[in-house]
C-alpha positions in Angstrom: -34.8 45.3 -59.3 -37.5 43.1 -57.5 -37.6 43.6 -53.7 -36.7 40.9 -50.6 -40.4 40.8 -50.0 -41.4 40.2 -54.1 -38.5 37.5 -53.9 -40.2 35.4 -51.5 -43.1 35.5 -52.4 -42.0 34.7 -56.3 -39.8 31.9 -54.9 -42.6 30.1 -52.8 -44.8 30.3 -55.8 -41.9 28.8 -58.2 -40.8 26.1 -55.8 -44.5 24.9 -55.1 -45.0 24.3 -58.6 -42.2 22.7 -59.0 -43.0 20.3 -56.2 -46.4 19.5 -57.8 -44.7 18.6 -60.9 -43.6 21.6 -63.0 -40.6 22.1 -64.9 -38.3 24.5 -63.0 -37.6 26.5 -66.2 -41.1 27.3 -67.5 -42.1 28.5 -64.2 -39.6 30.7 -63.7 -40.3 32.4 -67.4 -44.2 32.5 -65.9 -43.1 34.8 -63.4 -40.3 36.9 -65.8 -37.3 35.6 -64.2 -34.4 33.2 -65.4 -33.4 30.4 -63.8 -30.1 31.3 -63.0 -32.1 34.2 -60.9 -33.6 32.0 -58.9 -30.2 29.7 -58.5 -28.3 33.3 -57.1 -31.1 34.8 -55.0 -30.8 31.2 -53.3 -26.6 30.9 -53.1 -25.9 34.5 -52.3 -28.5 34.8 -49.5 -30.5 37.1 -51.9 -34.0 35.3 -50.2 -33.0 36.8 -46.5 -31.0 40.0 -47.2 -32.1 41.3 -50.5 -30.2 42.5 -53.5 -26.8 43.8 -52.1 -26.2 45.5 -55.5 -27.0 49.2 -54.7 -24.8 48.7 -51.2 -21.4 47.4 -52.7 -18.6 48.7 -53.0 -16.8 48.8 -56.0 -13.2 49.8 -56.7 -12.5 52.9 -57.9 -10.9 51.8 -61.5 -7.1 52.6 -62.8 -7.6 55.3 -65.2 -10.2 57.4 -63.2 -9.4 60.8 -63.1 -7.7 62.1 -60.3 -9.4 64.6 -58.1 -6.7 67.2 -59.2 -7.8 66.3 -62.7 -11.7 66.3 -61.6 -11.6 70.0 -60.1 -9.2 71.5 -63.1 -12.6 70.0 -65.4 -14.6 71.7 -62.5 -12.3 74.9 -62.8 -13.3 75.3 -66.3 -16.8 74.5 -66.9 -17.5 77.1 -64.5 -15.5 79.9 -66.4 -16.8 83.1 -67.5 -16.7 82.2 -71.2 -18.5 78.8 -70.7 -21.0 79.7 -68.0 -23.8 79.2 -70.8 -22.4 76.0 -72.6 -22.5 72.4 -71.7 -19.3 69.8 -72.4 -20.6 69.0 -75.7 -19.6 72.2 -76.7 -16.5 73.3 -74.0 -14.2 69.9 -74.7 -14.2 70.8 -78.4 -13.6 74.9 -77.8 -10.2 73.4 -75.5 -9.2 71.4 -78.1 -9.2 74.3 -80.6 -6.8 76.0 -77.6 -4.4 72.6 -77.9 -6.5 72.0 -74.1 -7.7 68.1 -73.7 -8.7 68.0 -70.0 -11.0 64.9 -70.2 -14.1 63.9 -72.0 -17.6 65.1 -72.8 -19.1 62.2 -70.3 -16.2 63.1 -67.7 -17.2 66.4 -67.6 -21.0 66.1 -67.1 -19.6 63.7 -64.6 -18.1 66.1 -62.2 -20.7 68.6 -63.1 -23.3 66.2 -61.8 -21.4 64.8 -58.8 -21.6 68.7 -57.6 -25.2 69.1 -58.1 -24.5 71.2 -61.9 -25.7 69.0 -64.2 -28.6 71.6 -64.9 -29.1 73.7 -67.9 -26.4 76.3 -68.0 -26.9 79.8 -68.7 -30.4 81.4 -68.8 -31.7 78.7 -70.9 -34.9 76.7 -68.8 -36.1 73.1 -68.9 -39.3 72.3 -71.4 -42.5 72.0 -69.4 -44.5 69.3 -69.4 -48.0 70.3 -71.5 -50.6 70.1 -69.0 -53.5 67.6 -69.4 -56.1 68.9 -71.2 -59.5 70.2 -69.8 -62.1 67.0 -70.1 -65.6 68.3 -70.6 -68.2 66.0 -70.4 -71.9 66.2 -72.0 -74.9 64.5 -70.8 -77.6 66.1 -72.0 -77.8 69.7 -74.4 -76.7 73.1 -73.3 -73.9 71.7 -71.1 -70.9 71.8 -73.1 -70.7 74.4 -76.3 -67.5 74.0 -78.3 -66.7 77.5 -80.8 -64.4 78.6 -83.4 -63.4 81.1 -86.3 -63.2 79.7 -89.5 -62.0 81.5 -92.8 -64.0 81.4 -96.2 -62.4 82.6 -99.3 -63.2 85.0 -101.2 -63.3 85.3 -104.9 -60.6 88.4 -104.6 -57.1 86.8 -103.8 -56.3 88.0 -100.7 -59.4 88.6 -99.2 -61.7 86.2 -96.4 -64.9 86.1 -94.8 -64.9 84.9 -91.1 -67.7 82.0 -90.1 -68.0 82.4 -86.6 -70.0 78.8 -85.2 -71.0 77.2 -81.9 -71.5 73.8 -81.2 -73.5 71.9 -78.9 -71.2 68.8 -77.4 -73.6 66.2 -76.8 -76.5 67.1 -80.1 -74.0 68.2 -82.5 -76.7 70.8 -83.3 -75.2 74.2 -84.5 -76.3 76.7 -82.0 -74.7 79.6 -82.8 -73.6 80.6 -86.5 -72.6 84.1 -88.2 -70.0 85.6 -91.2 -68.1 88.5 -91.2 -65.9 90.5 -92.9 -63.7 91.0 -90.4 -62.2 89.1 -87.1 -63.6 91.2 -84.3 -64.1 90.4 -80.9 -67.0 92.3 -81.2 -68.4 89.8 -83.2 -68.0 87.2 -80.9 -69.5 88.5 -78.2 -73.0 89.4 -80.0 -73.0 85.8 -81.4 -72.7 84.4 -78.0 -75.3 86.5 -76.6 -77.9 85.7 -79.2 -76.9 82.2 -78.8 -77.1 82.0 -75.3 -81.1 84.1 -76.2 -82.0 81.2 -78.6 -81.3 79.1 -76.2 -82.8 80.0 -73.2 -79.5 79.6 -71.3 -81.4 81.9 -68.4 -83.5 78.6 -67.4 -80.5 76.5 -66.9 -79.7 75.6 -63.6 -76.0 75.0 -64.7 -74.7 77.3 -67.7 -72.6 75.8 -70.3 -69.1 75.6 -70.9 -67.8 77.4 -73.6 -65.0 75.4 -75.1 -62.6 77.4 -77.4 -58.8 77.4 -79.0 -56.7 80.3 -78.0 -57.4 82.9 -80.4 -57.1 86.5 -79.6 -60.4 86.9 -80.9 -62.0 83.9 -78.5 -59.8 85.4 -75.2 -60.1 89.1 -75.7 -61.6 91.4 -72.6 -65.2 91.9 -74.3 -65.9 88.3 -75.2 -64.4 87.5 -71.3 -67.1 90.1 -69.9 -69.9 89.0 -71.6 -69.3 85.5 -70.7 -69.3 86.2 -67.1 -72.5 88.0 -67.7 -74.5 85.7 -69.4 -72.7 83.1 -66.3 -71.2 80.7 -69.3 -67.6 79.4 -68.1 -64.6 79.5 -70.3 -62.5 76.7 -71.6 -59.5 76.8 -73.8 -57.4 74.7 -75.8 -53.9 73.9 -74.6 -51.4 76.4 -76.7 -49.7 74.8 -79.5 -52.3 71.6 -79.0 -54.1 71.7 -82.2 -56.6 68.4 -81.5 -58.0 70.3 -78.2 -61.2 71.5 -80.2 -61.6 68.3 -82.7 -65.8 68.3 -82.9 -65.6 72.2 -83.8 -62.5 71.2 -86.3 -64.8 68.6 -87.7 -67.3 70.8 -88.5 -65.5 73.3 -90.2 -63.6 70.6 -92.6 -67.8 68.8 -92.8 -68.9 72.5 -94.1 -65.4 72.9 -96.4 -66.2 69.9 -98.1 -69.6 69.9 -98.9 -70.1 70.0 -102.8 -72.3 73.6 -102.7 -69.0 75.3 -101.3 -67.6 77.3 -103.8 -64.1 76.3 -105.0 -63.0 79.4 -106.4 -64.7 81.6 -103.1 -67.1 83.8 -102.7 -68.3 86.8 -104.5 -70.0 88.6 -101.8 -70.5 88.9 -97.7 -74.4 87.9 -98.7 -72.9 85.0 -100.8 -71.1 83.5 -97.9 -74.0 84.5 -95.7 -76.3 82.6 -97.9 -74.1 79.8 -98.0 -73.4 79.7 -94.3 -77.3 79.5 -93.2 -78.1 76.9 -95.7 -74.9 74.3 -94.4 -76.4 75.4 -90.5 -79.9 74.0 -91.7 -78.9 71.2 -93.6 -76.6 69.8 -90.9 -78.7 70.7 -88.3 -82.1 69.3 -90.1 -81.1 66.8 -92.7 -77.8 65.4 -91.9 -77.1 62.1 -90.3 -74.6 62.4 -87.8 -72.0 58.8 -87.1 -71.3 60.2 -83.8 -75.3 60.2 -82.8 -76.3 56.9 -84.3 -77.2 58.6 -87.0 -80.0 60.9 -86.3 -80.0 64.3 -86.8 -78.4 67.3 -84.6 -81.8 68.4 -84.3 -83.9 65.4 -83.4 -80.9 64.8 -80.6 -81.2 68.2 -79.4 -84.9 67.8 -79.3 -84.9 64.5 -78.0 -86.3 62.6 -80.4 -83.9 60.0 -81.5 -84.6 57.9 -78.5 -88.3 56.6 -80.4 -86.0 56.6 -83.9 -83.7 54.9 -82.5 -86.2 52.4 -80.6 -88.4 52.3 -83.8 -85.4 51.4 -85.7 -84.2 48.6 -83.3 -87.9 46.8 -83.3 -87.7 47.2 -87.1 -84.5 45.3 -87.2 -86.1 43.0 -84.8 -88.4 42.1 -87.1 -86.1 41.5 -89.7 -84.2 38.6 -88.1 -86.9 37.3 -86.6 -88.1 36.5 -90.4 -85.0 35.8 -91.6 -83.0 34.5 -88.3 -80.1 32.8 -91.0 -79.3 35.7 -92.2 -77.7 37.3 -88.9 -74.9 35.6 -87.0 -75.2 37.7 -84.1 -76.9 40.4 -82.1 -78.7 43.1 -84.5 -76.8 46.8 -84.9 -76.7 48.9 -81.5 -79.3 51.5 -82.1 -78.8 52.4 -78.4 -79.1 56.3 -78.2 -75.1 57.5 -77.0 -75.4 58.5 -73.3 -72.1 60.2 -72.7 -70.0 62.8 -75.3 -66.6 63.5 -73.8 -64.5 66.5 -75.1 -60.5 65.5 -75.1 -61.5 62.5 -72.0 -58.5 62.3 -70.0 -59.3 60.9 -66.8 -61.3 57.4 -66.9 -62.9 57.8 -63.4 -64.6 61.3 -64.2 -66.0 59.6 -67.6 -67.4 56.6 -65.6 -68.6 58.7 -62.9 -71.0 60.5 -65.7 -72.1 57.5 -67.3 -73.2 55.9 -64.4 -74.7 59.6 -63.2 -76.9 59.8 -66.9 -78.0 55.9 -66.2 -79.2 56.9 -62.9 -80.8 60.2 -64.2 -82.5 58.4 -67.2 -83.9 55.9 -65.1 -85.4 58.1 -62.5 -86.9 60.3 -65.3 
């Protein structure tokens, strides 16, 4: 429904084009309206008075039901036996009983027009999921993502549990450990030699620890020794399973590399073995897409910004020897300022990138 003021102002525009030579028709379809719009708002008065549609009155029709009729449906719905069930399920338990009162839509109706059109009985409204927590990363040790992983063993049955940590904006594995168990217990001594290894004491701000909600992740120990070591909390949304993708990523990255063993593992050492190998090859020798492929460690250490420059001049070079053979700019080896963990509001993402542009250029 377009308002008086929107009318106007829609009609002035229409009518000046047309008075500069514009067909009536396609300007009205410029400004999503019909014709025969414009024709009414001008015979009814709709230009001075608005749309008179939500003020008029319209006759009550013939077969309405009557208000005896409307407060027998009332009468009923609000019966012991049916205080729980909506009209769906009431007109079809009457007509069992040789009872037709009125329809399904007649009774939500009057159950509406008297402020019951709510769910009946005990039974609540869904909640909205909340929007998820956006953690941003400009720089390492700011954002740590973590999760529990299980590795097979070569008894069916039986698991190992690869405890890892994450940094956000390196993708450097900060933090890794197996198990035979899923203890809190184990948690919390992997976080404090993580937080040991890396220095987390000297940080002005202490990260955030980004996590699903496992029992294992939430429980009183792990909680405690966050708050001593000053690293703040952050959980995935229940039932949200895409809240910790970069720490899903990795798991499925280590799952599928061709050293992991297909039929499981024979031994805790085994999967030990196993697990510090993957941590030094993706930390040391694999090329991360999300980096502009450099290395978690060269990123942490902040030396992809001369690989990357060093690869940009090289590319330079190339089509300025061969300047046919490129049709456009060369590839973006800009070094990626910004990592966002599940970005949600666009003004708090711009408001870091334009913070790390401003930091970068005063350093």
């Amino acid at each position: 429904m377009i308002g008086l003021e929107d009318r106007q102002a829609l009609s002035q525009n229409i009518y000046a084009a047309h008075a500069a030579g514009a067909r009536l028709r396609p300007a009205c379809q410029i400004v999503g309206i019909d014709v025969r719009t414009l024709q009414r708002w001008k015979a009814q008065q709709g230009l001075k008075t608005g749309d008179g549609r939500p003020q008029a009155l319209r006759p009550v029709p013939s077969h309405a039901l009557s208000p005896q009729e409307r407060a027998a449906l009332l009468a009923v719905a609000n019966e012991t036996r049916f205080a729980s069930v909506p009209p769906a399920r009431i007109v079809p338990m009457l007509a069992d009983e040789g009872i037709y009162l009125g329809s399904e839509s007649s009774m939500a109706r009057v159950l509406r027009a008297h402020g019951q059109n709510t769910r009946r009985g005990r039974a609540k409204p869904p909640r909205a999921v909340r929007p998820p927590s956006t953690h941003i990363a400009t720089a390492p040790g700011q954002v740590w993502c973590w999760d529990m992983s299980y590795l097979p063993a070569v008894v069916t049955g039986r698991w190992f549990h690869l405890y890892l940590i994450l940094d956000l904006y390196s993708r450097k594995i900060v933090g890794a450990e197996v198990h035979e168990s899923d203890d809190a217990n184990h948690a919390v001594h992997l976080v404090r030699r993580t937080a040991l290894a890396e220095d987390i004491a000297a940080f002005t701000d202490k990260p955030v620890l980004h996590g699903d909600n496992g029992s294992t992740l939430k429980a009183t120990t792990v909680l405690a020794m966050l708050n001593w070591l000053g690293v703040k909390p952050s959980y995935s949304r229940p039932r949200v399973s895409d809240d910790n993708a970069y720490a899903e990523a990795l798991f499925r990255t280590a799952k599928y590399r061709p050293e992991f063993p297909l039929k499981g593992f024979a031994s805790l050492d085994e999967a030990r073995a196993w697990a510090a190998q993957f941590v030094h090859w993706y930390n040391h020798d694999h090329r991360h897409s999300g980096i502009r492929y450099v290395s978690p460690a060269q990123r942490h250490s902040g030396e992809d910004q001369d690989i990357l420059d060093a690869r940009h001049a090289l590319y330079q070079q190339a089509r300025q020897k061969n300047p046919a053979r490129w049709s456009g700019q060369t590839r973006n080896w800009t070094p990626v300022d910004v990592v966002t963990l599940n970005p949600e509001r666009d003004s708090v993402i711009k408001a870091a990138v334009a913070h790390a542009h401003i930091h970068a250029a005063a350093a």
